[in-house]
C-alpha positions as CSV (number, residue, x, y, z in Angstrom):
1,X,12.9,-26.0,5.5
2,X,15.5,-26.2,7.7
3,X,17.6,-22.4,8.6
4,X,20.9,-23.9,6.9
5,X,19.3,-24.9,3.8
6,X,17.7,-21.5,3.6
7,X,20.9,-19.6,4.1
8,X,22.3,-21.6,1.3
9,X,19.6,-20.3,-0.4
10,X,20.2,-17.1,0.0
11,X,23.7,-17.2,-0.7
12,X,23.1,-18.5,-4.0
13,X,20.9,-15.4,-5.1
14,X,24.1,-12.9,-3.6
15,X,25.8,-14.8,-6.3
16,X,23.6,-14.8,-8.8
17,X,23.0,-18.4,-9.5
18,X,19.7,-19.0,-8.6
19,X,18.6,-22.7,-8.9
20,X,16.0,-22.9,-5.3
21,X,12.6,-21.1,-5.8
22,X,12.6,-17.9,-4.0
23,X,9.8,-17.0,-1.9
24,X,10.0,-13.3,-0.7
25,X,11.5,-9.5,-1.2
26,X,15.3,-10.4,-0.3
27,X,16.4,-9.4,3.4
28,X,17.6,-6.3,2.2
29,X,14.2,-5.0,1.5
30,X,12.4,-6.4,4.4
31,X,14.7,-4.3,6.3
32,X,14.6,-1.4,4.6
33,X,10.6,-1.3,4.9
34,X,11.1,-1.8,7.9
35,X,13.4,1.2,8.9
36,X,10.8,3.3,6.8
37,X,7.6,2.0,9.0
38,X,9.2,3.0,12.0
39,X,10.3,6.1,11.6
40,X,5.9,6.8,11.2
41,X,5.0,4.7,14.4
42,X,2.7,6.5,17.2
43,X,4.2,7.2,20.5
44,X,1.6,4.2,21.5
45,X,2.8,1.9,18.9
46,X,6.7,2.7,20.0
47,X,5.5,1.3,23.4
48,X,4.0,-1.3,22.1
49,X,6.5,-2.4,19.7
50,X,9.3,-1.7,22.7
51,X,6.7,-4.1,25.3
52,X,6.7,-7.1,22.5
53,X,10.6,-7.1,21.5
54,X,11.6,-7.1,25.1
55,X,11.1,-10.5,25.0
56,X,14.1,-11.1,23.1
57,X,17.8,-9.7,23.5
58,X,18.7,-6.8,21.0
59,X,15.5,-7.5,18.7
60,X,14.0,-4.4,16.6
61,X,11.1,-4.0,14.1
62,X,14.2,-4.9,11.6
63,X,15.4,-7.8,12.8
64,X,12.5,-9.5,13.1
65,X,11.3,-8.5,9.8
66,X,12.8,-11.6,8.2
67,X,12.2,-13.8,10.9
68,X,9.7,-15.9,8.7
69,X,12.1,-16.7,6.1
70,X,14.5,-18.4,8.3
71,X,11.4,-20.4,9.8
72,X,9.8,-21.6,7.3
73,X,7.6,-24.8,8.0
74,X,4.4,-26.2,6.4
75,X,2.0,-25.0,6.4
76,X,3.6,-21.0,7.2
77,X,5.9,-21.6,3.9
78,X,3.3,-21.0,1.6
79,X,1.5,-17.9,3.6
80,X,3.8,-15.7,1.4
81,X,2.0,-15.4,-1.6
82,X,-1.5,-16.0,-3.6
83,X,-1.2,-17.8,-7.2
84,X,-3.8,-17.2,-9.6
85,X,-4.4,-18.5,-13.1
86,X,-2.3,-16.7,-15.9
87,X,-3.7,-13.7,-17.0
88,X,-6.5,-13.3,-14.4
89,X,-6.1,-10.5,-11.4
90,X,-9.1,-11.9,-9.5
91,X,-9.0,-13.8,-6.5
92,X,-11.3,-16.7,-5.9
93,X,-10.9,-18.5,-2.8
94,X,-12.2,-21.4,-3.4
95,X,-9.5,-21.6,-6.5
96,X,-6.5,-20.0,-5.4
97,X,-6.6,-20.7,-1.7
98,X,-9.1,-23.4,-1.0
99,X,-7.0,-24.7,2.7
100,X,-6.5,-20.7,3.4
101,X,-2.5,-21.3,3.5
102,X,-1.7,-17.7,1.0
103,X,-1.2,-14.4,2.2
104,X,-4.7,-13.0,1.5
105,X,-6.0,-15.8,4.1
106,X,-3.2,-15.9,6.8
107,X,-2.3,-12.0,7.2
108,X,-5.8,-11.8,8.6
109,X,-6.0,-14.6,10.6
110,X,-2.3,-13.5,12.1
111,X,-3.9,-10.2,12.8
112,X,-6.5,-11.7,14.4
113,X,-4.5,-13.8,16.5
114,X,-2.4,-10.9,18.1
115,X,-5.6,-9.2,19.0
116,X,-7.4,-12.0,20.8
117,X,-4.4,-13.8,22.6
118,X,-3.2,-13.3,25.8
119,X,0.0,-15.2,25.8
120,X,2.9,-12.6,24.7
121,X,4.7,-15.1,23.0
122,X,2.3,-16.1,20.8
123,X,1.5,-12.1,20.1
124,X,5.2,-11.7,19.2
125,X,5.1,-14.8,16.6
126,X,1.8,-13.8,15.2
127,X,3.5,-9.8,15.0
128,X,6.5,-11.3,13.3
129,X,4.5,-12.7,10.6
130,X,2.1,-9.6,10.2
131,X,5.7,-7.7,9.4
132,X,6.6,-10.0,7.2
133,X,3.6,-11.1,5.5
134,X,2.4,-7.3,4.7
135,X,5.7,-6.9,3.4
136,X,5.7,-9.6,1.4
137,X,2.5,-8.9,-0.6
138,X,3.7,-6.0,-2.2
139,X,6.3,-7.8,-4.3
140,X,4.7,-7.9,-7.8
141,X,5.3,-12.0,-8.3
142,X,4.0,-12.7,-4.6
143,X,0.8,-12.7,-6.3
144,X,1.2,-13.5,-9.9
145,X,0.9,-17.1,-11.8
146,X,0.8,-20.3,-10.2
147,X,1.8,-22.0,-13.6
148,X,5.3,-21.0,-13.0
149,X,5.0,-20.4,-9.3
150,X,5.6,-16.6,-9.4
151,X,8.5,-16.1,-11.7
152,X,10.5,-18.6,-10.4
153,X,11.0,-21.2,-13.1
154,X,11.0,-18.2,-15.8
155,X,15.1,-18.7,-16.5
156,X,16.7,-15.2,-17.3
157,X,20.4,-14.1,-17.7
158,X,21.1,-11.2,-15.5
159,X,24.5,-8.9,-15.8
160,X,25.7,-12.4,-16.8
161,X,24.5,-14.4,-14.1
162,X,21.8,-17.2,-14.7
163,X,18.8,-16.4,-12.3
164,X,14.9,-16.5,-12.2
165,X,12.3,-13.4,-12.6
166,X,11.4,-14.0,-9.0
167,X,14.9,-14.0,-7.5
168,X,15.7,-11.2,-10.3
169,X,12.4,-8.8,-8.4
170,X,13.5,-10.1,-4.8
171,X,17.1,-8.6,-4.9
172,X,19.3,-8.3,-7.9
173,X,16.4,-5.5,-9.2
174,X,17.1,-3.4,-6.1
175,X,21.0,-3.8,-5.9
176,X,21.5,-2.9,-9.8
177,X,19.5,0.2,-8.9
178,X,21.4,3.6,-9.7
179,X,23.2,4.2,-6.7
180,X,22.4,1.0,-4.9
181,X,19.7,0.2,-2.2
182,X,20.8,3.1,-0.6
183,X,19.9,5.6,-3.4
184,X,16.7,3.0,-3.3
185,X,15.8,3.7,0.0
186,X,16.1,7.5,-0.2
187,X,13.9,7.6,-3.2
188,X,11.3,5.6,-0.8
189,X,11.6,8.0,1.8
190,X,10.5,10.8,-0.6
191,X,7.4,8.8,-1.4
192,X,6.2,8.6,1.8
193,X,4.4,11.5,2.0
194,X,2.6,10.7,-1.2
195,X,0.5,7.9,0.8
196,X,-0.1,9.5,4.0
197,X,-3.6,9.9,5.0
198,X,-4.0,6.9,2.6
199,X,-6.8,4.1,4.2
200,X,-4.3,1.3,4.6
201,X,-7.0,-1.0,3.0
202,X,-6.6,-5.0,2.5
203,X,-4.5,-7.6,1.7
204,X,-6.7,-8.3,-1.0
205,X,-6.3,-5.4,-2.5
206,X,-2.9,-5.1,-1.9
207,X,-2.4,-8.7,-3.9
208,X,-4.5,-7.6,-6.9
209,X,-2.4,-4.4,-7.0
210,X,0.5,-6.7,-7.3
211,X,-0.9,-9.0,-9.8
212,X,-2.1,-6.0,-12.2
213,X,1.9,-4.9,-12.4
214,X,2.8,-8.6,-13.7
215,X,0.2,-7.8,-16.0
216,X,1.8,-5.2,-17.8
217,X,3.3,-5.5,-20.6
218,X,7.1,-5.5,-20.6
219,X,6.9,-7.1,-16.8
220,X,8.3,-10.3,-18.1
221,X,10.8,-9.5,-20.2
222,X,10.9,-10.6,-24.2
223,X,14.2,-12.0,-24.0
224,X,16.0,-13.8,-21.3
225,X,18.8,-11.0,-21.0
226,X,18.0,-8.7,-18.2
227,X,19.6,-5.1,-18.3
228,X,20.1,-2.0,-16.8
229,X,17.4,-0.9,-19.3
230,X,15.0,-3.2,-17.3
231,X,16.0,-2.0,-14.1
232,X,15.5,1.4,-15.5
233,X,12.1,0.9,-16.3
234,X,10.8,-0.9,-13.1
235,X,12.7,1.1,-10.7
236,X,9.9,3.8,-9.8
237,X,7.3,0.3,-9.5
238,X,10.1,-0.9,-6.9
239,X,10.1,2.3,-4.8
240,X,6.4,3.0,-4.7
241,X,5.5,-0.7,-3.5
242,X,8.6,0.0,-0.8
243,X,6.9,3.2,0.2
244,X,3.4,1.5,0.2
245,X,4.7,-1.2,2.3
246,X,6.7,0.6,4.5
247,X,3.1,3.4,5.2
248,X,0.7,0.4,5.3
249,X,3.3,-1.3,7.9
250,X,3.2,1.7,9.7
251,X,-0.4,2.4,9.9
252,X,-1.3,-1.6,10.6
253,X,0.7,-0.8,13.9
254,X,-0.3,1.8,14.8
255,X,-3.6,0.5,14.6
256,X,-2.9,-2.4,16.5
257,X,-1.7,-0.1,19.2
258,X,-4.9,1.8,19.1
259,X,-6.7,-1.3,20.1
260,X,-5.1,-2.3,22.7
């Protein structure tokens, strides 16, 4: 998909009318994990984080945390999620990622990649998509039902807006948050402490935890009028897979540095 189309895109969801499948938390949210994840890096992992980005003029942990969704080409576009059949938190390869293109197969192989290469620029690539990637996993619908890829053909009305459940947990959950993304964020930062010490574990895991909150009942809403009662209800679920994110961003680079 070429950048232009997928800042139309994105413009669309500010507005509310959503009519392209969405395909990850909105910016706003990669950015805010990322603030959170490096506020806990090691001195080491500062160094190494400062040695990658000096490739590039002005770049941070932040601004490259969304660097995937402005490229995204086949087969990298679909790295940003697992589907599995409706109903069914288990994840068989050979069903629900047989080619290995879904986040459970290329997070690793990313990981992988940045510890065996020697060529920086294809270390800062492979970083940009571990940032991202990580992130993205711990949206509930980037590993929920490929029958309606994720939430994004369930239609919904939100604060009078026509939108999707995908787009709807992406963004528009986050900005009708009491207080804003900002109230959000400090309500992630609080949570933070909860998961330190925490293994940081694997995508796997982190995919099924995803999948077993669409699972709940009340996740996909009875009617197809969101409201703040919604948003009420899913906002603690928001900011403890924020804060998971942003610890198990955190500790995946600092263990990287480690290795080095």
């Amino acid at each position: 998909m070429h950048l232009h189309t997928l800042w139309f895109a994105f413009l669309i969801v500010f507005v509310g009318v959503f009519s392209v499948e969405a395909k990850a938390w909105g910016f706003e949210a990669h950015e805010l994990i990322a603030r959170q994840a490096q506020s806990l890096l090691s001195d080491q992992a500062r160094k190494m984080l400062s040695s990658l980005l000096a490739q590039e003029e002005a770049a941070s942990l932040e601004s490259i945390s969304t660097w995937a969704d402005k490229h995204r080409e086949f087969p990298s576009s679909t790295w940003h999620y697992v589907n599995f059949p409706k109903g069914e938190c288990k994840y068989v390869q050979a069903r629900d990622c047989p080619d290995g293109n879904c986040v459970i197969e290329a997070l690793p192989l990313q990981l992988k990649l940045f510890k065996t290469s020697n060529d920086p620029k294809e270390q800062l690539k492979a970083f940009k998509f571990i940032v991202h990637l990580l992130s993205d996993v711990h949206q509930p619908l980037h590993a929920a039902w490929g029958e309606d890829r994720g939430g994004n053909r369930f239609q919904l009305q939100a604060f009078g807006r026509g939108s999707n459940l995908h787009a709807f947990w992406d963004s528009i959950l986050i900005r009708q948050a009491d207080g804003g993304i900002q109230a959000v964020e400090r309500d992630v930062q609080q949570q933070l402490n909860k998961h330190a010490g925490e293994k940081p574990g694997e995508v796997e895991q982190w995919a099924l935890e995803s999948c077993r909150i669409v699972l709940q009942e009340g996740f996909y809403p009875s009617g197809r009028d969101v409201d703040q009662a919604y948003v009420q209800q899913h906002r603690a679920t928001v900011v403890k897979r924020l804060a998971l994110a942003s610890r198990r961003l955190a500790d995946t680079i600092n263990q990287l540095a480690a290795s080095r």
